[in-house]
N, C-alpha and C positions, 0 to 999 in steps of 0.2 A: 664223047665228052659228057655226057647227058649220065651214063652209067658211071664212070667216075666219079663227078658228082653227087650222085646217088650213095657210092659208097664211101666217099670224103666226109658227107651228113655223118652214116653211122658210125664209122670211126670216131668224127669230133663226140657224139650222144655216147659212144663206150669211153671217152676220158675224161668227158663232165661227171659222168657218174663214179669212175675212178676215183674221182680226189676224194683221200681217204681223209675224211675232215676231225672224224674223233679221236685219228693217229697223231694229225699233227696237230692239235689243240694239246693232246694230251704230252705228246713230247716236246712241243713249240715252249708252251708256257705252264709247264707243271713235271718236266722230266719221267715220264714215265710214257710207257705203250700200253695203254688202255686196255690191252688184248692181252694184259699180262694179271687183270684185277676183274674182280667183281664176277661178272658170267663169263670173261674173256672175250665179250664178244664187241664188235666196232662201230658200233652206233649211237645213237644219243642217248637209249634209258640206261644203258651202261654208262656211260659219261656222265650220267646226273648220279645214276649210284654212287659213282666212284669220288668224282669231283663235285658237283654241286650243280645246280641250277645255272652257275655263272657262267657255268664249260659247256654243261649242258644244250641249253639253249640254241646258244649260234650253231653247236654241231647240227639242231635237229634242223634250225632254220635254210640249212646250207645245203642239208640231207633230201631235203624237201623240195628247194629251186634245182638242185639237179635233176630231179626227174620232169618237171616243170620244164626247166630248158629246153634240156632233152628233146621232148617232144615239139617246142616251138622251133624247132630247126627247120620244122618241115616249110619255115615261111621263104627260103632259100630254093623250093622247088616249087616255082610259078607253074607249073605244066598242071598240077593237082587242085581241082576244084574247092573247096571246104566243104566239109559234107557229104562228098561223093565216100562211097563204098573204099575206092582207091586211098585220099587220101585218109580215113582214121585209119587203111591198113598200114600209114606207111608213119602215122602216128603210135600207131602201138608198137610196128617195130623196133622206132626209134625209143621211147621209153621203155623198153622189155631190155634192151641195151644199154641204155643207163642204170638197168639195176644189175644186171650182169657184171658192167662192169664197177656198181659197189659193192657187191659180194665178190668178186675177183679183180681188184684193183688191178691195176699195173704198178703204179704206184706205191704200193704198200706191200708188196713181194704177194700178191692176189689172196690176202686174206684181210675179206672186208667185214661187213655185216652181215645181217640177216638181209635189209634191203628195205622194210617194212615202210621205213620215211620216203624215200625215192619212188618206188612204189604209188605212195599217196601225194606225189607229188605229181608222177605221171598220170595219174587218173585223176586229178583235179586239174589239168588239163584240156584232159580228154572229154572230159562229162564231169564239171563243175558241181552239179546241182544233185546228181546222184551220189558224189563222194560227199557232201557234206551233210546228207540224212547221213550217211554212215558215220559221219564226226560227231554226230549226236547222239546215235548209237553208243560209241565210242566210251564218248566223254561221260554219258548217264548210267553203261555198266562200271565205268571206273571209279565213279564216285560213290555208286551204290556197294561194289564189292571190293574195290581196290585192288582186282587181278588185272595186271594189263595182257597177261594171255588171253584168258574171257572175253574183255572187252575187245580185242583183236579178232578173235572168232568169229563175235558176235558182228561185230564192222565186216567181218567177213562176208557173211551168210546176208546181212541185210544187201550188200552189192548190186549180186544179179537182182535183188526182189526189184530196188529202184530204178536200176537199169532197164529192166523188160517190164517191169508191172506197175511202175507209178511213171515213172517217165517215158515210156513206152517205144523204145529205143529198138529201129528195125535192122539195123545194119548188124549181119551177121556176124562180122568179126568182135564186134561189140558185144552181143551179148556170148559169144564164145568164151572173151577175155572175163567178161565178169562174171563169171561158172569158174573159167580158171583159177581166178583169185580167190575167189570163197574154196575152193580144192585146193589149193596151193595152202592157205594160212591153217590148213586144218594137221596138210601132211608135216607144213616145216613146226606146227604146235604140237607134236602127239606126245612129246614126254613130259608138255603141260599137261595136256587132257589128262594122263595116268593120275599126274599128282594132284590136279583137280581133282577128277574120281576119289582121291584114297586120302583126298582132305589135306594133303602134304604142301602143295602151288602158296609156294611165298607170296605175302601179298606186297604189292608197291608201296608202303607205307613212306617210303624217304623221296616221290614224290610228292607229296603233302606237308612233311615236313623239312626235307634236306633244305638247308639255308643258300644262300647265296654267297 
């Protein structure tokens, strides 16, 4: 019983993060499949591209409690301490599956997003205080440059630093995953980095301006 339970958790964390939220905002109440404009791609800064702030938003906000969720499932397995080694592994599992399953819905014929909101939902979470040095990160290279690749990067890279070196986080799976994420946002970024590099990386301007 105990291991089916176990795998009834991840299941439910891979179809929280399934719901394709920018698909059906966008064909719910504006007749269109959002993966058909803009970058094509199924997430919220494409939603605000395409739509505006008004569609935007709830996508991101929706994007963001999925991986959130996600990971609070694990309050359903009484057997895992908080803080033990065990259960953040059985935390990161469970939110690494909620982005899986927004980059491959079921839902949505499995093409989702990039995953970037769920993601930052799941490791706010996980380690609260260290994902939001990197929200300010974030939020102060996006205002200074207006790339939100950069500023992704850079939220990237700062990760492990708060992870292991200001907040001093000993559990090894933990500082595994935040080495990961800063590797992971550089590999799914590298045709920003080119056009960063060669000056060419569109800047987000239409979120600053796109209306509501």
């Amino acid at each position: 019983m105990y291991f089916v339970l176990l795998i009834s958790i991840i299941i439910s964390a891979y179809l929280l993060g399934s719901i394709p939220t920018a698909v059906w905002v966008g064909k719910g109440f504006y007749g269109i499949d959002i993966r058909d404009y803009g970058s094509k791609n199924a997430g919220a800064t494409n939603t605000i591209r395409v739509l505006g702030w008004k569609a935007g938003l709830p996508v991101m906000v929706v994007d963001i409690l999925k991986g959130f969720a996600a990971v609070t499932l694990i309050r359903f397995v009484q057997s895992l301490a908080p803080g033990t080694d065990q259960f953040v592994n059985f935390q990161l599992i469970l939110g690494g599956t909620a982005v899986i399953g927004h980059i491959f819905p079921v839902f949505a014929r499995f093409r989702g997003g990039k995953g970037v909101a769920t993601l930052f939902g799941m490791a706010l979470a996980i380690s609260p205080f260290s994902t939001l040095v990197c929200v300010g990160v974030f939020l102060i290279t996006l205002f200074l440059t207006k790339y939100v690749s950069l500023s992704s990067i850079l939220a990237g890279f700062t990760f492990p630093v708060a992870v292991i070196v200001i907040f001093h986080t000993s559990v090894t799976s933990m500082v595994v995953f935040s080495i990961a994420v800063s590797v992971l946002l550089v590999i799914t970024h590298q045709k920003n980095i080119g056009r960063l590099l060669r000056r060419e990386e569109s800047k987000a301007t239409f979120l600053f301006t796109k209306k509501l």
